[in-house]
C-alpha positions as CSV (number, residue, x, y, z in Angstrom):
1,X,-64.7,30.0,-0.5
2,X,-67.6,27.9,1.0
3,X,-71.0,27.1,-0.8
4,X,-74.1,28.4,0.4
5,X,-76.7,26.4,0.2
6,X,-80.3,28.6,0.2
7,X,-78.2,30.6,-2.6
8,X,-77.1,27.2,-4.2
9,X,-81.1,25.8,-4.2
10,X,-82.1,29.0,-5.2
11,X,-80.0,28.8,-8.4
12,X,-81.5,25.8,-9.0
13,X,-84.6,26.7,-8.5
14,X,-84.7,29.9,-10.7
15,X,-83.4,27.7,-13.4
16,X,-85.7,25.3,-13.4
17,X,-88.1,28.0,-13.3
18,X,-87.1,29.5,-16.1
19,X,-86.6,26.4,-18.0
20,X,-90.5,26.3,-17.2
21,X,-91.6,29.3,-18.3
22,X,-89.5,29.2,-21.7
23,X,-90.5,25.6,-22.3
24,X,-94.0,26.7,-22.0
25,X,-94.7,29.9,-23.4
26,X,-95.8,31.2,-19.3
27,X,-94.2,34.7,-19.8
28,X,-96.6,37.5,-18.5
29,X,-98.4,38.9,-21.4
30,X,-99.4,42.6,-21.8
31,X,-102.5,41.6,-21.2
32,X,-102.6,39.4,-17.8
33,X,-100.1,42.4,-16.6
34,X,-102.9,45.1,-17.6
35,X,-105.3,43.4,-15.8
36,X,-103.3,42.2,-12.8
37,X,-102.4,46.4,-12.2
38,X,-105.6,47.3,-12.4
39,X,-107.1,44.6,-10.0
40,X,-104.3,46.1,-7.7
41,X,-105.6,49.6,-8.3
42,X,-109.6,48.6,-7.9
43,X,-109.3,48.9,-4.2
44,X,-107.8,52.8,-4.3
45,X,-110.3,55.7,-4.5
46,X,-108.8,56.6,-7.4
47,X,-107.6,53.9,-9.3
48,X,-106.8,55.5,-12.4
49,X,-103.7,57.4,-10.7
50,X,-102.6,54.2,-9.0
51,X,-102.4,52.5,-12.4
52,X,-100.4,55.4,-13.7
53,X,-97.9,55.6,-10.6
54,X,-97.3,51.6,-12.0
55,X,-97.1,52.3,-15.7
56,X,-94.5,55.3,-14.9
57,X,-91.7,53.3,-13.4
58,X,-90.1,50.1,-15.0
59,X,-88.8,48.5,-11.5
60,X,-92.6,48.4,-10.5
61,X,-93.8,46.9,-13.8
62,X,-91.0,44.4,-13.5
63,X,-92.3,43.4,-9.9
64,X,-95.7,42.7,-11.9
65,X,-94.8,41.0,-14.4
66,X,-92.6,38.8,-12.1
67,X,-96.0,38.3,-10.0
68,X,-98.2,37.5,-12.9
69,X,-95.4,35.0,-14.5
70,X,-95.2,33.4,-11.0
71,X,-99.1,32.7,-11.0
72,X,-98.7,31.4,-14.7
73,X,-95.9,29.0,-13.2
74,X,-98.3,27.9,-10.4
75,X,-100.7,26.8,-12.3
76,X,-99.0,25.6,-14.3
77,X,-97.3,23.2,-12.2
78,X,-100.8,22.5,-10.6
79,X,-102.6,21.7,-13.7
80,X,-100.3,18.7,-14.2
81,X,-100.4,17.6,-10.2
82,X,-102.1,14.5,-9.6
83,X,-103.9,14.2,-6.1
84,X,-105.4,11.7,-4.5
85,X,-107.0,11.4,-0.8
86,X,-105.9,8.8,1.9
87,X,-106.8,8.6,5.3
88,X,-104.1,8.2,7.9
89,X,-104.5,8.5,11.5
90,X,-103.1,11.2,14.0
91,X,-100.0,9.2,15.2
92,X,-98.9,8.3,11.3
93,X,-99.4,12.2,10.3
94,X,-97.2,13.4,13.1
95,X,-94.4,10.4,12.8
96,X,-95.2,8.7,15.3
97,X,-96.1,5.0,13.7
């Protein structure tokens, strides 16, 4: 049996995510899921049936909360990323120095 790779790094990465999210208290609270379902309902005409057509199936809540623990990964990660600015020129950002 051969390894696949994508489904190797994938692994990998889903552990690591994890690892994140426990190490860090990032699960989705109630809350952030609430408010996340009900941003995605705002735009409906009637956004009070949308937010019951999520509340009244499990799979789709689960697709939420996997969103909003997502965004709480992101920034997390992003909170701790240093950046800093430096000028190249054309040739040395397309490889070619």
């Amino acid at each position: 049996m051969t390894s696949s790779v994508p489904a190797e790094q994938r692994v990998r990465l889903g552990l690591v995510v994890a690892e994140l999210v426990r190490a860090n208290a990032l699960q989705a609270k109630p809350e952030q899921i609430k408010a996340h379902v009900e941003e995605l309902a705002a735009s409906y005409e009637k956004p009070a049936d949308v937010i019951r057509w999520y509340y009244g199936d499990n799979r789709r809540m689960a697709e939420v909360e996997g969103i909003v623990m997502e965004n709480n990964v992101t920034e997390f990660v992003l909170s701790k990323a240093k950046v800093s600015e430096k000028t190249i020129s054309f040739d040395e950002l397309m490889g070619q120095n």
